[in-house]
N, C-alpha and C positions, 0 to 999 in steps of 0.2 A: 504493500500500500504506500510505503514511504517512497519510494520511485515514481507511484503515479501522482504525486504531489506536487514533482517537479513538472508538470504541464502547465502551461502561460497560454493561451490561446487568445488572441486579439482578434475584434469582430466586430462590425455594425449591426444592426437589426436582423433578428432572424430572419432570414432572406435570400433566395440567391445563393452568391460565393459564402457568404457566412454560413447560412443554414447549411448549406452542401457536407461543410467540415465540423459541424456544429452536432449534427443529428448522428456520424457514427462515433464521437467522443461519448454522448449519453446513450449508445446504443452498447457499447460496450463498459457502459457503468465505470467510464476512467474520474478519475477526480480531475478535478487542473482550477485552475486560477484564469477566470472571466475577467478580461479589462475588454471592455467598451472603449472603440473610435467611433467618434462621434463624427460622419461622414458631413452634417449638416455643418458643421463648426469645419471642414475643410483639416482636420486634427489627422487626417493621413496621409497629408502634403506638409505637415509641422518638422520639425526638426526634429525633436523626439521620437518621432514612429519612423522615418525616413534612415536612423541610427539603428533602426532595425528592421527595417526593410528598405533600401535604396530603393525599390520603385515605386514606394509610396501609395502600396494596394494594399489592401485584408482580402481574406483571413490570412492571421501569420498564427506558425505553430512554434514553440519555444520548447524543448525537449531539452532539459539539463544544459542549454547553453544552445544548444544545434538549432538552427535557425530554419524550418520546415514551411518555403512560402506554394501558392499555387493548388487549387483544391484538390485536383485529382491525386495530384504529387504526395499532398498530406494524406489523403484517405488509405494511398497506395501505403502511405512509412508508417499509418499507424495499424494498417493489418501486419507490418511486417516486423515493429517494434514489442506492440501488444498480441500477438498471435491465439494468447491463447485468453484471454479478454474477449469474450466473444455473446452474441445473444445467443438465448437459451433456443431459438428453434433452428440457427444456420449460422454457420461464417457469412460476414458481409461478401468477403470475397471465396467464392467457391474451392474448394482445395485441390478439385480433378483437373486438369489442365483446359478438357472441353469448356468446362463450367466459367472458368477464369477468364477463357479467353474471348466467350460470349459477353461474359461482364464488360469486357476490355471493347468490344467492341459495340457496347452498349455506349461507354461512358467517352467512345471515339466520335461518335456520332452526335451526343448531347453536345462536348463540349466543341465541334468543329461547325455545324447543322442547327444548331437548336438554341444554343444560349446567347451568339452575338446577337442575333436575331428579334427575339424577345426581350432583350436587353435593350435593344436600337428605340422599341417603343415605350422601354422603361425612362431613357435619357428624352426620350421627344415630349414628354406626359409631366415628366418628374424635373428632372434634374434640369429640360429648358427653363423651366419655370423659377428656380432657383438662379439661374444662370442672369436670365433678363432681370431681374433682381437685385443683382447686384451692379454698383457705379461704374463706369468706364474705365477708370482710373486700376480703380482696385479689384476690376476683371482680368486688366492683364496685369499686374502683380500679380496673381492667382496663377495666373496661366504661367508664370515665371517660375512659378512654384513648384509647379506637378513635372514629376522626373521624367515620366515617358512620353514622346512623341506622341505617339497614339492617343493618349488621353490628353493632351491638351488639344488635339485634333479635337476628339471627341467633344470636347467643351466649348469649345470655338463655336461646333455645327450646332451643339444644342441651343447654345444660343440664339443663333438666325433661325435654328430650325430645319430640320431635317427635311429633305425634300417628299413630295410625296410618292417618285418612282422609286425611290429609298425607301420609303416605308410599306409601298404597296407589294414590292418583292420581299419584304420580312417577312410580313403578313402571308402570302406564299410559301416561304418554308417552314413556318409555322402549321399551317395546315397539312402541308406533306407530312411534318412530326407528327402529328395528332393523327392522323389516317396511316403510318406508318406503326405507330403506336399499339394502335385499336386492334390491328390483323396482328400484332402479336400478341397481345392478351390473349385473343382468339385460339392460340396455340399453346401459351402456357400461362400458369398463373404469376407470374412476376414478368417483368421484361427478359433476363438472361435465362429465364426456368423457373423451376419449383419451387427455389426459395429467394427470400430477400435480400437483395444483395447492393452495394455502391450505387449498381449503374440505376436502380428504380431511386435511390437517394437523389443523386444528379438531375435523371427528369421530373421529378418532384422538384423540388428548389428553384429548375429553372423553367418552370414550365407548368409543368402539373397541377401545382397548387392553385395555381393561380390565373390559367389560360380563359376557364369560366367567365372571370369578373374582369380581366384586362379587352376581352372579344366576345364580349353578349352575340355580336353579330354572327359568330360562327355556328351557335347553337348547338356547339357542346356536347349536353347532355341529347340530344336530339343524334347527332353525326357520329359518338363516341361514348356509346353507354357503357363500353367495358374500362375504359378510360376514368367516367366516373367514380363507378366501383370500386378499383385501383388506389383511385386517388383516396376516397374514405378509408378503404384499409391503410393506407400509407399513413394518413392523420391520425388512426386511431392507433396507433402503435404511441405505447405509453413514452419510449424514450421520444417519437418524434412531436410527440402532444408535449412534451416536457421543452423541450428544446425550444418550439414558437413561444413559448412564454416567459422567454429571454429578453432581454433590455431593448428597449425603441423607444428611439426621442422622435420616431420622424412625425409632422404635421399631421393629421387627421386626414386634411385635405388633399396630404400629396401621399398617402397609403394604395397607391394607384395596384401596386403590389400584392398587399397584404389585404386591403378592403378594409373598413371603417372599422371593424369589429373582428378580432378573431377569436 
């Protein structure tokens, strides 16, 4: 127990890249130390979070010193840290090689196909609206701030605003996810197989939870009732019911994510 004490785990709101690496730390009953980045306060472009992660992203995994940044990365080091830390009906990650490398190719697809994507209309909904918000001045101070190209791209557009052929092709691989999704339910009961594993955590977090209330338009529960299903088993799992009821400062009105109430 005195080993898993030494876990540090920094996170914004259960969400996303947070929830991603958030839900197999309580799945696996590890103990660790929650520090909250406060994404709205710009606190993972500060100096202090930036001395431990230069790109200035979360979730970050802190392991006795070893610095575990990128989610898939950590999910991967804590199956392979804590091995035998495990839930009582499966290993996250499957032990057979088939099993594993299904997962693998689950969690290839979320995070290449699926999470920019749904991300693109998180920044368009959320983060513009933060964005035009704040003074000219002290926008690009901001933008001087943040370590990776990419993301001060990304803050740049949120800004003015995403285009809408930009948004209309997300919107596009979103629904391939979602129809790509449903015909595997159809085949097994999890996405890699029979039991619960990473890769149904990843399309949960970046997707699953939440594709309902971010695209009322797609109709969902109408196109994707095994998808539904899924999705309520997935919440109802007590580490993953434990884990959303982790710290969020974000605005009510910008829970574009999470929905008003969870």
């Amino acid at each position: 127990m005195e080993r898993f004490m030494a876990l540090k785990y920094y996170h914004a709101e259960p969400l996303a890249n947070s929830l991603k690496s958030m839900a197999p730390l309580k799945e696996k009953g590890l103990d660790y130390e929650s520090v909250y980045v406060d994404l709205h306060k710009f606190e993972q472009h500060s100096e202090w979070f930036t001395a431990i992660n230069p790109e200035g992203q979360v979730p970050v995994l802190d392991h006795d010193g070893a610095i575990i940044t990128h989610t898939t990365v950590i999910n991967e080091y804590l199956e392979d840290a804590f091995p035998d830390a495990q839930p009582a009906d499966a290993p996250l990650r499957p032990r057979d090689p088939v099993g594993a490398a299904r997962m693998r190719y689950w969690n290839k697809f979320v995070d290449e196909h699926v999470m920019n994507f749904v991300s693109m209309h998180g920044w368009h909904r959320m983060v513009g609206v933060i964005a035009r918000n704040i003074e000219s001045g002290d926008f690009e101070k901001l933008l001087e701030s943040i370590p990776l190209p990419d993301q001060r791209k990304k803050w740049s557009t949120a800004r003015s605003g995403f285009s809408e052929a930009d948004l209309a092709n997300a919107t596009a691989k979103i629904e391939y996810a979602v129809e790509k999704v449903e015909k595997q339910l159809a085949q097994s009961r999890w996405l890699a197989g029979d039991t619960y594993t990473l890769a149904d955590i990843n399309f949960y977090s970046h997707c699953g939870m939440m594709v309902e209330r971010m695209f009322p338009e797609m109709d969902i529960a109408i196109r994707a009732p095994r998808l539904i299903e899924w999705r309520d088993r997935v919440t109802a799992r007590p580490a993953m019911a434990e884990a959303l009821k982790s710290e969020d400062r974000t605005a009510p009105g910008l829970r574009v994510w999470s929905g008003e109430v969870r």
